[in-house]
C-alpha positions as CSV (number, residue, x, y, z in Angstrom):
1,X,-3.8,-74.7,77.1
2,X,-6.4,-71.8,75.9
3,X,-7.7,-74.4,74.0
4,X,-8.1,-76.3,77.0
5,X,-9.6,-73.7,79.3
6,X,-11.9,-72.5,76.1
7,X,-13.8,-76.3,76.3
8,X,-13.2,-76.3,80.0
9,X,-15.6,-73.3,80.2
10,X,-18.0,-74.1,77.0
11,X,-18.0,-77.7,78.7
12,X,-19.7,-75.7,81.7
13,X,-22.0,-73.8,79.8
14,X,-23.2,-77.1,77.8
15,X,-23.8,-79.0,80.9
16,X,-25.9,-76.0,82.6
17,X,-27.8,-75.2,79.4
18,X,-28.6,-79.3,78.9
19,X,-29.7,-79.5,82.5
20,X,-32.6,-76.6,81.5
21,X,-33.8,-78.3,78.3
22,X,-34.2,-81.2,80.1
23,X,-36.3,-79.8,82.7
24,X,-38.0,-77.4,79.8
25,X,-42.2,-78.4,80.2
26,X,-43.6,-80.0,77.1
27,X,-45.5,-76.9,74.8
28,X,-49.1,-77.8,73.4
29,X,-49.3,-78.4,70.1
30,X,-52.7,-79.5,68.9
31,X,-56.2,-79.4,70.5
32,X,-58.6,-82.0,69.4
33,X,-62.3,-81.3,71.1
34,X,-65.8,-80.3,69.9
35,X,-64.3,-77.2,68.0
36,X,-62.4,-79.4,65.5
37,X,-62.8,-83.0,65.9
38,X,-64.3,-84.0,63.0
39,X,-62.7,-81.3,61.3
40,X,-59.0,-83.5,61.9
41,X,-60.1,-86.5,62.0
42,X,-60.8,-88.9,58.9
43,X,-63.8,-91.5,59.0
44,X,-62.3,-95.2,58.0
45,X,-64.9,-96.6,56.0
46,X,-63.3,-99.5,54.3
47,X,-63.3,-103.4,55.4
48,X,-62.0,-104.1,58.6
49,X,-58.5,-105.4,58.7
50,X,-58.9,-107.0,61.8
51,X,-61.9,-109.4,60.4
52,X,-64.9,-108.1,62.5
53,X,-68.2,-108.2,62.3
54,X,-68.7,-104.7,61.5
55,X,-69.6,-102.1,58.9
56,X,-67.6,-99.1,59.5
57,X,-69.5,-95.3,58.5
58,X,-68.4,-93.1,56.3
59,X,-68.8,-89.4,58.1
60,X,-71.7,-88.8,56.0
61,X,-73.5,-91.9,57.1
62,X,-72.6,-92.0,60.7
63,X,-73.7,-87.9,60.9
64,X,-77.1,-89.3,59.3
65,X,-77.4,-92.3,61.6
66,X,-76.5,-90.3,64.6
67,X,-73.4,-92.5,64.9
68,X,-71.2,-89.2,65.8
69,X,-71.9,-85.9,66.4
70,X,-71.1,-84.5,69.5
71,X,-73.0,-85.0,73.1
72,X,-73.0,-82.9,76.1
73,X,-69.8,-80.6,75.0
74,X,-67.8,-84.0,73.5
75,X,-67.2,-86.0,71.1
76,X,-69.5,-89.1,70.8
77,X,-68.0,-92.0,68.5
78,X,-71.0,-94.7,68.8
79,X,-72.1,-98.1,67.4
80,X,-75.3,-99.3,65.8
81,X,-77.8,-100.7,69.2
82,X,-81.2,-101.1,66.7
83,X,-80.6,-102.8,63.8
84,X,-81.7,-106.8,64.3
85,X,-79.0,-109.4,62.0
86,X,-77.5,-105.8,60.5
87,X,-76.2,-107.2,56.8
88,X,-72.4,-107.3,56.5
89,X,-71.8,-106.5,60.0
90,X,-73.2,-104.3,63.1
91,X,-72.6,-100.4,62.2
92,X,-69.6,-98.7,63.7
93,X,-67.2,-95.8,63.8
94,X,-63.1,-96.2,63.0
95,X,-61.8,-92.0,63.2
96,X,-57.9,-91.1,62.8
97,X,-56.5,-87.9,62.8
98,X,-54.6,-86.3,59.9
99,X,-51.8,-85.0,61.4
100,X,-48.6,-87.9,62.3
101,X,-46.3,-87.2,64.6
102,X,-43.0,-89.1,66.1
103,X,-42.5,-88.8,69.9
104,X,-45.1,-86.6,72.0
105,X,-47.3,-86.6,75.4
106,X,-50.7,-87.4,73.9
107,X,-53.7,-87.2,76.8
108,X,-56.7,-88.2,75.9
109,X,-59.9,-86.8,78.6
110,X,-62.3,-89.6,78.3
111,X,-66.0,-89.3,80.0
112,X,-66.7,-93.0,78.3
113,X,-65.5,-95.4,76.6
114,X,-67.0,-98.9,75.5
115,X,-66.3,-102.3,76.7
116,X,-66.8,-105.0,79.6
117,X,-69.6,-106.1,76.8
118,X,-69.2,-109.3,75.3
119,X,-68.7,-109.3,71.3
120,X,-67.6,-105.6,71.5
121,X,-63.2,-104.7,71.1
122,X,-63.1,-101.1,71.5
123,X,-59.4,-99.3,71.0
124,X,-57.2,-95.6,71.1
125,X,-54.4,-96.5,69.6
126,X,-51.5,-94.9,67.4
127,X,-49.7,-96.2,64.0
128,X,-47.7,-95.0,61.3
129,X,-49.3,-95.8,57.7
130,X,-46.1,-98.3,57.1
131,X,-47.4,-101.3,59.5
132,X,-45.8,-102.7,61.2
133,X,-42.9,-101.3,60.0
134,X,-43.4,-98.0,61.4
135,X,-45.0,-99.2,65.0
136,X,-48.4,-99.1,67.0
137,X,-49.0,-98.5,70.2
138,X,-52.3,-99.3,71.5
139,X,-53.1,-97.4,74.8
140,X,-56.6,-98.0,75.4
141,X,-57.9,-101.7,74.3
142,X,-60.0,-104.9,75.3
143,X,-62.2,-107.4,74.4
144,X,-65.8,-109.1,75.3
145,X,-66.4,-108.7,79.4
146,X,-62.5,-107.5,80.1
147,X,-62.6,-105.7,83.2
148,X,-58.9,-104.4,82.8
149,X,-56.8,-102.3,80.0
150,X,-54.5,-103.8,77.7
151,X,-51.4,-102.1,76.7
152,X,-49.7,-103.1,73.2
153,X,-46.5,-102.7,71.0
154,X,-46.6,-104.1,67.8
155,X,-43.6,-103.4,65.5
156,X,-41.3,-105.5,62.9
157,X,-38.8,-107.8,64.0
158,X,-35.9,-106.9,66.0
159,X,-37.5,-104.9,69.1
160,X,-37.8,-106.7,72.3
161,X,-39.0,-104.2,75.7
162,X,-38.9,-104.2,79.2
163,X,-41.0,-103.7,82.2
164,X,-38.5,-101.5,84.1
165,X,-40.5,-98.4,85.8
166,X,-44.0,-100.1,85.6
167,X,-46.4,-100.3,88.3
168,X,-45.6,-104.1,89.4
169,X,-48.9,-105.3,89.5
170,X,-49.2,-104.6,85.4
171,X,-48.0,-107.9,83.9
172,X,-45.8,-107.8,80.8
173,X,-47.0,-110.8,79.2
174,X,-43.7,-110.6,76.3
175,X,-41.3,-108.7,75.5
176,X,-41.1,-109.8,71.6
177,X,-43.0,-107.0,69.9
178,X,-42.7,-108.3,66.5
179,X,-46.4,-108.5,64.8
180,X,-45.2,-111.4,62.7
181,X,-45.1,-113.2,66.1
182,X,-48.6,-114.0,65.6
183,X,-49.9,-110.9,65.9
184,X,-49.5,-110.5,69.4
185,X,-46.7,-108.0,70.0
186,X,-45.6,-107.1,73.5
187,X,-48.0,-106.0,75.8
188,X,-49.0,-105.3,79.7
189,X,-52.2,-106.7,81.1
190,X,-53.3,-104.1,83.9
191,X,-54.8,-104.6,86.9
192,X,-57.0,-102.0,87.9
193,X,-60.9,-102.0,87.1
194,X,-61.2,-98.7,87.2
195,X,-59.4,-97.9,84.0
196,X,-61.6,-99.3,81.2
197,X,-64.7,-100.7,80.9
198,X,-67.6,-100.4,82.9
199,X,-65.4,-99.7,86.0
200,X,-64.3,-96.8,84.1
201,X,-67.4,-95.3,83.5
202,X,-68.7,-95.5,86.6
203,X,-66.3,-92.8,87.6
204,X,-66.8,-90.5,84.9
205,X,-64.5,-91.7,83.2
206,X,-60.5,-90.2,83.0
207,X,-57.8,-89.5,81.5
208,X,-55.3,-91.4,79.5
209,X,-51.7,-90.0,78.8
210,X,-48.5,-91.7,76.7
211,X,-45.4,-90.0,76.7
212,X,-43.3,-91.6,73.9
213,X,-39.8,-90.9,73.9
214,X,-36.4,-92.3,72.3
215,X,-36.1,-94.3,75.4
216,X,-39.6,-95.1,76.6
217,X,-43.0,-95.4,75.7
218,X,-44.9,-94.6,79.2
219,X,-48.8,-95.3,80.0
220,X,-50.7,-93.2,83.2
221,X,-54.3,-93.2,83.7
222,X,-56.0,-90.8,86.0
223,X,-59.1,-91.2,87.7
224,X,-61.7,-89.0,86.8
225,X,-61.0,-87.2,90.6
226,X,-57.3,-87.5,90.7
227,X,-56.4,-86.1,87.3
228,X,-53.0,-84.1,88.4
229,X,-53.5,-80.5,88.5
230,X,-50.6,-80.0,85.9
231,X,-52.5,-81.5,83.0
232,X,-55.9,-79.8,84.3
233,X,-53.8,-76.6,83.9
234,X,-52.6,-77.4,80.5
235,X,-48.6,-77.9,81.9
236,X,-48.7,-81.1,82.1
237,X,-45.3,-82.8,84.0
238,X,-44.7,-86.4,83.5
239,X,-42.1,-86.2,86.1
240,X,-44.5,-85.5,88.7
241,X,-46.8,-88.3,87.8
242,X,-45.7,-91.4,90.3
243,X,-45.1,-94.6,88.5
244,X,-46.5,-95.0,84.9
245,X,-49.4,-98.3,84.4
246,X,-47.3,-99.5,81.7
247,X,-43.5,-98.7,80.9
248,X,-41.9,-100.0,77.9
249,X,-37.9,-99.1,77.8
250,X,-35.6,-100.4,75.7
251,X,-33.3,-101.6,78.2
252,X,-29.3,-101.2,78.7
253,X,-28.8,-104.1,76.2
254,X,-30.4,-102.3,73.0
255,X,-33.5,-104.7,72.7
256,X,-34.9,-101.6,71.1
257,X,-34.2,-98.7,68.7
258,X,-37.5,-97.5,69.2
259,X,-36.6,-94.5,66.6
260,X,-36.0,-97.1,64.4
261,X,-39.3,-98.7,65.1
262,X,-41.9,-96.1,65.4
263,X,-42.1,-93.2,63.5
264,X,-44.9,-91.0,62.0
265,X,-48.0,-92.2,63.9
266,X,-51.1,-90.9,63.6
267,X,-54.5,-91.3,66.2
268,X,-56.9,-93.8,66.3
269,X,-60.6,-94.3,68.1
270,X,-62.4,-97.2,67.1
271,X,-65.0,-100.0,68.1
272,X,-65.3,-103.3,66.4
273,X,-66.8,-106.8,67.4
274,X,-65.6,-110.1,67.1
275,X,-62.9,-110.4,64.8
276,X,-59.3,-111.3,65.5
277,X,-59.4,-111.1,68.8
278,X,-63.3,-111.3,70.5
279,X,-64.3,-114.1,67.9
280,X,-61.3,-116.3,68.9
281,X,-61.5,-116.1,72.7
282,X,-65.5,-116.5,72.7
283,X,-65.4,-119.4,74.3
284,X,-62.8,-118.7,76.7
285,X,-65.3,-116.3,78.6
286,X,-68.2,-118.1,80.7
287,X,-70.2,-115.3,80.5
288,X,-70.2,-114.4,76.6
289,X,-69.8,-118.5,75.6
290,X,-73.3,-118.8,77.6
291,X,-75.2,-116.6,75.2
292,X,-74.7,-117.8,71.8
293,X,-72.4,-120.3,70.5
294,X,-70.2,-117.4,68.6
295,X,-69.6,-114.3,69.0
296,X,-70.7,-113.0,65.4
297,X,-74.3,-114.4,66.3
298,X,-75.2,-112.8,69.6
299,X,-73.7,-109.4,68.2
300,X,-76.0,-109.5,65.1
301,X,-78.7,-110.9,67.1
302,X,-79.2,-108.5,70.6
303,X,-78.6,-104.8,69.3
304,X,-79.6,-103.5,72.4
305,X,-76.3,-105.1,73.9
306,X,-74.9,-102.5,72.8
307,X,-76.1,-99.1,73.4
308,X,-73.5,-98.5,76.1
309,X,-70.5,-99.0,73.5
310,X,-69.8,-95.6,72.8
311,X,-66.8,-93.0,73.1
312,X,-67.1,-89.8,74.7
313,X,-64.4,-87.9,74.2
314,X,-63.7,-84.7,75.7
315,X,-60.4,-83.6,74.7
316,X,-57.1,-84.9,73.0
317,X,-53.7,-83.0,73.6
318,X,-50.8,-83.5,72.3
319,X,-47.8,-82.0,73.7
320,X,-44.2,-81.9,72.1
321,X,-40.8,-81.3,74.4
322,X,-38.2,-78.8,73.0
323,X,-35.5,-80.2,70.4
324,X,-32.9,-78.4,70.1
325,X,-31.7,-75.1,71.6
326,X,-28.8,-73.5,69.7
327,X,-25.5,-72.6,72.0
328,X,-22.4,-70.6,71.6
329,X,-19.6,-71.2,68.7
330,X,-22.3,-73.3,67.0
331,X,-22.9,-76.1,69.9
332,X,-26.2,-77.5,70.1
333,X,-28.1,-78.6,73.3
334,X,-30.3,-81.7,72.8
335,X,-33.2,-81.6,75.0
């Protein structure tokens, strides 16, 4: 019976103290601006894996060729827009952090991105080094004249997702996230112009966030005039948000483990052309089809194309919930 009333009263005391972790607001714990971005960030200067026509700098080269550097208090990630039939491939920038981490809120204050230019697949994205083992999530991404983001999972085999909590005009085009599936993963195709592209910049750009939890990995983006006043004051609340652009759960079923799935991820910015995905849809687009016969040709050819596809970045946070919160006679409260 004292046994009894003991649990009776630590079952209380669990329940209260779960109910404040839960609520507990994620704590900041890395900065990424003008003070530090090149500082954290690593150049990727090797071949491209996804087949474009592009030479990617080294931070020496791209510093020299005013490919980065930073612009008007941000970060400015940009692409060669001179060079005529550039040898090898047009110049370009691929950046990714140092530091990995495994479940976050990651927002990303954007004043420009590239895209809505045909030949030209700019991306944000995350991944751990063991691919696709290990997960990606691409959060920004698009090819040739897109208008609208793309949001992707790629992982190994076993993880299918669901829609459940997504706007419902984002389309979930699968649910199979397995890159061996042709490369395609699972992925939403968003509806609003205003969130990359041209329509983005037109706005001043935004803001990106994507909380990733054991349950879900959720996508917002803010206009550049209706950023929520808890990420402008550095607390941001997820829960106050309205309904994510993109929501990937796992679902009651298990499709997911998505601890099993993704782990260890670090950051990505980068802008390539063709490749994989621009080069093989060419001809699907009227508009880029009509200006050269491939896409590789009209990007080596027309430099000038391209002196809008360029990042300007003015911030990225990332923001980490509480784990775990020690309690009475050794009992543990999971956030």
């Amino acid at each position: 019976m004292r046994a009894s009333k003991l649990l009776t009263r630590l079952g209380a005391s669990i329940i209260c103290a779960a109910s404040l972790a839960n609520a507990a607001s994620y704590t900041i714990v890395d900065t990424y601006d003008k003070s530090n971005f090149f500082t954290d960030f690593n150049f990727f200067s090797s071949t491209d894996p996804t087949h474009g026509f592009v030479t990617y700098s080294s931070a020496i080269t791209a510093n020299s060729s005013g490919l980065a550097g930073y612009v008007d208090g941000g970060v400015f990630l940009g692409v060669d827009h001179t060079s005529t039939n550039p040898t090898g491939g047009r110049g370009s920038t691929r950046v990714t952090s140092n530091k990995a981490y495994t479940h976050g809120l990651f927002i990303a204050d954007i004043a420009h991105m590239p895209g809505s230019i045909c030949g030209v697949w700019p991306s944000l994205w995350t991944f751990g080094g063991n691919w696709p083992t290990q997960g990606e999530i691409d959060i920004i991404e698009g090819v040739n004249d897109a208008t609208t983001n793309t949001v992707t999972l790629h992982t190994s085999s076993g993880c299918t997702m669901t829609s459940t909590g997504s706007l419902p005009t984002s389309n979930l085009t699968g649910t199979n996230c397995n890159a061996g599936n042709g490369n395609d993963g699972c992925g939403f195709q968003t509806t609003s112009t205003t969130g990359y592209g041209t329509g983005f910049n037109a706005q001043g750009g935004g803001v990106y966030a994507m909380e990733w939890t054991s349950s879900s990995i959720k996508v917002w983006n803010f206009a550049r005039t209706a950023i929520p006043a808890n990420i402008a004051s550095g607390s941001p609340d997820p829960t106050t948000w309205g309904t994510p652009t993109s929501a990937f759960g796992s679902g009651s079923n298990g499709g997911c483990n998505i601890d099993q799935h993704f782990t260890q991820h670090n950051i990505v910015f980068d802008t390539t052309f063709c490749g994989d995905w621009a080069g093989n849809v060419w001809t699907e687009s009227a508009t880029c089809s009509k200006l050269a016969p491939t896409c590789a040709g009209y990007v080596a050819a027309n430099p000038s194309a391209f002196a809008e596809a360029y990042w300007l970045i003015n911030s990225v946070k990332v923001y980490q919930a509480p784990t775990t919160a020690a309690g009475k006679r050794g009992v543990s409260f999971m956030a």
